[in-house]
Backbone bond lengths (Angstrom), bond angles and torsions (degrees), N, CA, C in turn:
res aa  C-N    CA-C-N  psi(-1)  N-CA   C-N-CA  omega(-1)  CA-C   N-CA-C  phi
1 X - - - 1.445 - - 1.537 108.57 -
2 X 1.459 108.03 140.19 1.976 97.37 -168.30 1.491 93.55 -107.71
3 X 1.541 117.31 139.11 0.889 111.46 157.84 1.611 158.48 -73.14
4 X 1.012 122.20 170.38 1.368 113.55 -161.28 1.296 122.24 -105.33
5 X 1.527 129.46 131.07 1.824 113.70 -164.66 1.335 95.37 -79.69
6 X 1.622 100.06 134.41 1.222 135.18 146.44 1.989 104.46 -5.37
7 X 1.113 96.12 148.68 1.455 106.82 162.47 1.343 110.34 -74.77
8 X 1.611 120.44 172.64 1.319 107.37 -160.49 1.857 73.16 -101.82
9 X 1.173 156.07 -29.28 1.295 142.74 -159.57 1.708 110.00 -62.16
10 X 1.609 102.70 -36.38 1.760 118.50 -163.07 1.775 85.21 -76.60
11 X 1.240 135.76 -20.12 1.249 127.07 -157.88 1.712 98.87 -105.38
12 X 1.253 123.88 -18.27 1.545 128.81 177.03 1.719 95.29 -101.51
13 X 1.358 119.99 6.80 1.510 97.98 170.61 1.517 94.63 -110.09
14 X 0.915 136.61 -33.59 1.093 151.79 174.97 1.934 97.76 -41.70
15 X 1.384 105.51 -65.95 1.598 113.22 -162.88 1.562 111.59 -84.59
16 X 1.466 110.02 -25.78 1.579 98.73 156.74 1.562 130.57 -87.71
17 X 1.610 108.74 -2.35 1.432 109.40 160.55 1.800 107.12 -72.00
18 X 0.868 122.09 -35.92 1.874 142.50 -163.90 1.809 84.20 -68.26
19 X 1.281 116.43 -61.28 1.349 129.82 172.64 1.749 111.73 -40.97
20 X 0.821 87.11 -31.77 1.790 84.87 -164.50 1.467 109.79 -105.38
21 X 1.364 105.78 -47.00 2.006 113.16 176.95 1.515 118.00 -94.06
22 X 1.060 113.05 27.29 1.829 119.56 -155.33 1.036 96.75 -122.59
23 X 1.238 138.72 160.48 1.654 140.07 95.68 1.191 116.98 -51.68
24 X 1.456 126.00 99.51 1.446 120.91 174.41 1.644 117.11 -91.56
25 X 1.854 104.97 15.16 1.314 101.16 172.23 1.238 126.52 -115.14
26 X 1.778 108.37 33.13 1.058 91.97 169.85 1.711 135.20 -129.73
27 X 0.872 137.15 135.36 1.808 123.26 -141.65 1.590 86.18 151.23
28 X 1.710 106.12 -176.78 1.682 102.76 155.68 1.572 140.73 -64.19
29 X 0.968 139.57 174.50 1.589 128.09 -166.54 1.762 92.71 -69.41
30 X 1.327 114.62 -50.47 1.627 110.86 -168.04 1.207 112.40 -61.15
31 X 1.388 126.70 -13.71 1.757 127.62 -176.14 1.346 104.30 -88.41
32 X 1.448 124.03 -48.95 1.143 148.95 -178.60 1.570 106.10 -49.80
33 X 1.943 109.21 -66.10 1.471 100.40 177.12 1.819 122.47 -53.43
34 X 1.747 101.28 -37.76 1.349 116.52 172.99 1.627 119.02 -33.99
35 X 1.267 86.84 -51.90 1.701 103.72 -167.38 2.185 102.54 -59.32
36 X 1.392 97.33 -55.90 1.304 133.76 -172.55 1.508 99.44 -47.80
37 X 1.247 111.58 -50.88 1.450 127.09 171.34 1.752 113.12 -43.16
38 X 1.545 97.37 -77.56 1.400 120.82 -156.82 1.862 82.09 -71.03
39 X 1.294 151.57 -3.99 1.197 134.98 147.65 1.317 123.28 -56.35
40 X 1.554 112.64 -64.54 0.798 128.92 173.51 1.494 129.20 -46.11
41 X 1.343 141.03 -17.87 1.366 146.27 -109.41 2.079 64.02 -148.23
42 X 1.711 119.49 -60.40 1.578 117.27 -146.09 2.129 89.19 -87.96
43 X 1.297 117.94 -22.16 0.926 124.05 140.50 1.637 130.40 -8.24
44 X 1.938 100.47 -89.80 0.781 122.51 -158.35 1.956 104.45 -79.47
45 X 1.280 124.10 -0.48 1.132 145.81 -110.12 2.023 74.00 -124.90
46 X 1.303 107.46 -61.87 1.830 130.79 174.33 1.200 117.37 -80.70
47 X 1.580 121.18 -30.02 1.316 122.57 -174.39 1.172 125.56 -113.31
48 X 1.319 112.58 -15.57 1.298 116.93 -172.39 1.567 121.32 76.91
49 X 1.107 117.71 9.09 1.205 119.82 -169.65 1.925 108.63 -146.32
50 X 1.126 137.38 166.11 1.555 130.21 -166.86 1.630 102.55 -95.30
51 X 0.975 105.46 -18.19 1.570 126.58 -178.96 1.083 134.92 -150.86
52 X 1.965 125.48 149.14 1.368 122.36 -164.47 1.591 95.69 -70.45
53 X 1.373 125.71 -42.56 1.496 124.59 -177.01 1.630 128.31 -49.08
54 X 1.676 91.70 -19.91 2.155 96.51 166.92 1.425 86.58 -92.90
55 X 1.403 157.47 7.44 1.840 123.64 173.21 1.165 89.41 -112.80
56 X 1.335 80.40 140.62 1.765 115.33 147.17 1.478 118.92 -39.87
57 X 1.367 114.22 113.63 1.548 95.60 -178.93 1.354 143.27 -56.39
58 X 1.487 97.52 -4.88 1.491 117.61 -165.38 1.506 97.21 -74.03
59 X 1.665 123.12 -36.93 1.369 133.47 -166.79 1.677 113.41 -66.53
60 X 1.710 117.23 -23.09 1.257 110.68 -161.61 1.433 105.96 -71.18
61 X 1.411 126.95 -12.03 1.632 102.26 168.02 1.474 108.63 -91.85
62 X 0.972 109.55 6.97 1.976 106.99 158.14 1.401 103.10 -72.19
63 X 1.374 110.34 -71.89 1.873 106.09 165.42 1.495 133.16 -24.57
64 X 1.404 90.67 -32.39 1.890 93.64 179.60 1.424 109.87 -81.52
65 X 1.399 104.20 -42.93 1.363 125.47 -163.76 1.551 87.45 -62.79
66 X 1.542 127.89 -53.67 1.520 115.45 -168.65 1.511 124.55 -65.60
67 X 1.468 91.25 -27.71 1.665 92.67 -175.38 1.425 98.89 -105.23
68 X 1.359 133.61 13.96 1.626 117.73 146.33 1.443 104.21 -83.63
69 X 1.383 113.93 -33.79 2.001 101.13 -171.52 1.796 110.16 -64.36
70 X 1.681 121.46 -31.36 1.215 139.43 -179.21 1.590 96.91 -65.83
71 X 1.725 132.23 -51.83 1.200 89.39 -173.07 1.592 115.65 -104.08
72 X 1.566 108.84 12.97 1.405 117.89 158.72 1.714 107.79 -49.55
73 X 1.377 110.08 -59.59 1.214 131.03 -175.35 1.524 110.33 -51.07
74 X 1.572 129.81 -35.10 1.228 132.09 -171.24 1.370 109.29 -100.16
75 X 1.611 115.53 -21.36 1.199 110.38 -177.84 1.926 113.43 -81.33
76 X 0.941 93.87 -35.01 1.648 109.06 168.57 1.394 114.45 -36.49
77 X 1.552 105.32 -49.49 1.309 129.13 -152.15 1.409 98.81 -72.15
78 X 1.017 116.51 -38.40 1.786 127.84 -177.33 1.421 123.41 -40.76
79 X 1.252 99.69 127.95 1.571 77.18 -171.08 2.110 103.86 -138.89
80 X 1.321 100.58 124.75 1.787 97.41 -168.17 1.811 103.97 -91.57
């Protein structure tokens, strides 16, 4: 049986936990920016922004709020 890719929500919780509990600088500079990137990108994805350091703090329960409705939305979707 082949498997199936991930939702894209399970893959931005995944990379903003990595974002937050990680060192994501350490490896070579190009893995490192890579990594830094693909945060930023699942980031910007809930927030509107590439980073928590451009929002307003007032916005981060908009952020929560988006990426709980995204994996509300994906988990639904599931189907066994």
């Amino acid at each position: 049986m082949a498997e199936t890719a991930k939702p894209q929500s399970f893959t931005d919780v995944v990379l903003l936990r990595t974002g937050l509990r990680h060192d994501v600088d350490h490896g070579s500079r190009a893995k490192a920016r890579a990594k830094s990137k693909k945060i930023g990108e699942a980031f910007s994805r809930y927030g509107g922004a590439p980073s928590p350091a451009g929002l307003d703090p007032s916005r981060f329960s908009v952020v929560q709020a988006n990426l709980l409705a995204a994996l509300n939305h994906d988990l639904s979707a599931i189907t066994v």
